[in-house]
N, C-alpha and C positions, 0 to 999 in steps of 0.2 A: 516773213520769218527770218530772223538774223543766226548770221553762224556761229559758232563756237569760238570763233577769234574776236567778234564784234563785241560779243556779250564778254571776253578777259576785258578785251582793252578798256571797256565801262567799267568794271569793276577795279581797276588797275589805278592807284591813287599814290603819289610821291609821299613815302614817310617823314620827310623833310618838310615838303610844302603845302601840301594835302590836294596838289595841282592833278588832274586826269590828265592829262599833256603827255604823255608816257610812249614809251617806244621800245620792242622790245626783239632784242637780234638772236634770232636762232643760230641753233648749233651751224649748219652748214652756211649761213651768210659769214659767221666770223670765222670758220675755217677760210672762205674763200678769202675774205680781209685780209687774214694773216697770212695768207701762202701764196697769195699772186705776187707780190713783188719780191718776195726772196727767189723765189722759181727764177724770174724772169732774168733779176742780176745774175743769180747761177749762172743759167741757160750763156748769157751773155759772155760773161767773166770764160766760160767753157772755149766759146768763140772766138775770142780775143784772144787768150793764151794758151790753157790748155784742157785738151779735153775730158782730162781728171777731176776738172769743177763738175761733172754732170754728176757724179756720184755723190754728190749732198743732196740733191735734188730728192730721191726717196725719203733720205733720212730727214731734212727740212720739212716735208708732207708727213709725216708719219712724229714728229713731235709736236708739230700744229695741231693733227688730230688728237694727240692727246691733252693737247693744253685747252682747247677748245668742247672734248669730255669734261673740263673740270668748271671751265667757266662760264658757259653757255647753257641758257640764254641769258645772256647779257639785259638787262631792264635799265633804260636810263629813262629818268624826266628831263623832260624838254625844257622847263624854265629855269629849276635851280641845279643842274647837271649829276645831282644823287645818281648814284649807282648801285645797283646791286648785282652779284654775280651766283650764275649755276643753282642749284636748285637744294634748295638748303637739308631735305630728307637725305638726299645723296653725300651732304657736304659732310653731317652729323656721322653718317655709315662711316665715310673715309677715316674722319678722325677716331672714334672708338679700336676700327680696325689696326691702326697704324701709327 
């Protein structure tokens, strides 16, 4: 019996290429993408000169969290690098609203 991730990714086809080749980054992998190395230079920069660099550090996680609401999950194809972003029911809500 296959899972619910096995049976997306078969059905999951590049509008560009019509390739299955497809790959697709959830919400908290690209939160973690985008917030490990800001953190870290913070953290750093903190250490090195002063320790009033730590206070971006919430506010850097807490705009990643929200940039990664808008664009996740991330869908790319593997052969011809198409992309698609965030989940488009949600995309259509935002714009009407705003």
């Amino acid at each position: 019996m296959s899972s619910t991730k096995e049976k997306n990714r078969r059905t999951l086809f590049c509008p560009s290429c019509n390739s299955p080749n497809m790959i697709v980054i959830s919400k908290a992998r690209y939160m973690i993408m985008m917030t490990v190395l800001p953190v870290i230079v913070s953290a750093v920069i903190a250490v090195m000169f002063h320790p009033v660099f730590l206070l971006f550090i919430p506010g850097l996680i807490w705009m990643n969290k929200m940039i990664a609401d808008r664009k996740a999950p991330l869908i790319i194809c593997r052969e011809c690098q198409a992309h698609s972003q965030g989940n488009p029911a949600a995309n259509r809500a935002h714009d009407t609203n705003g």
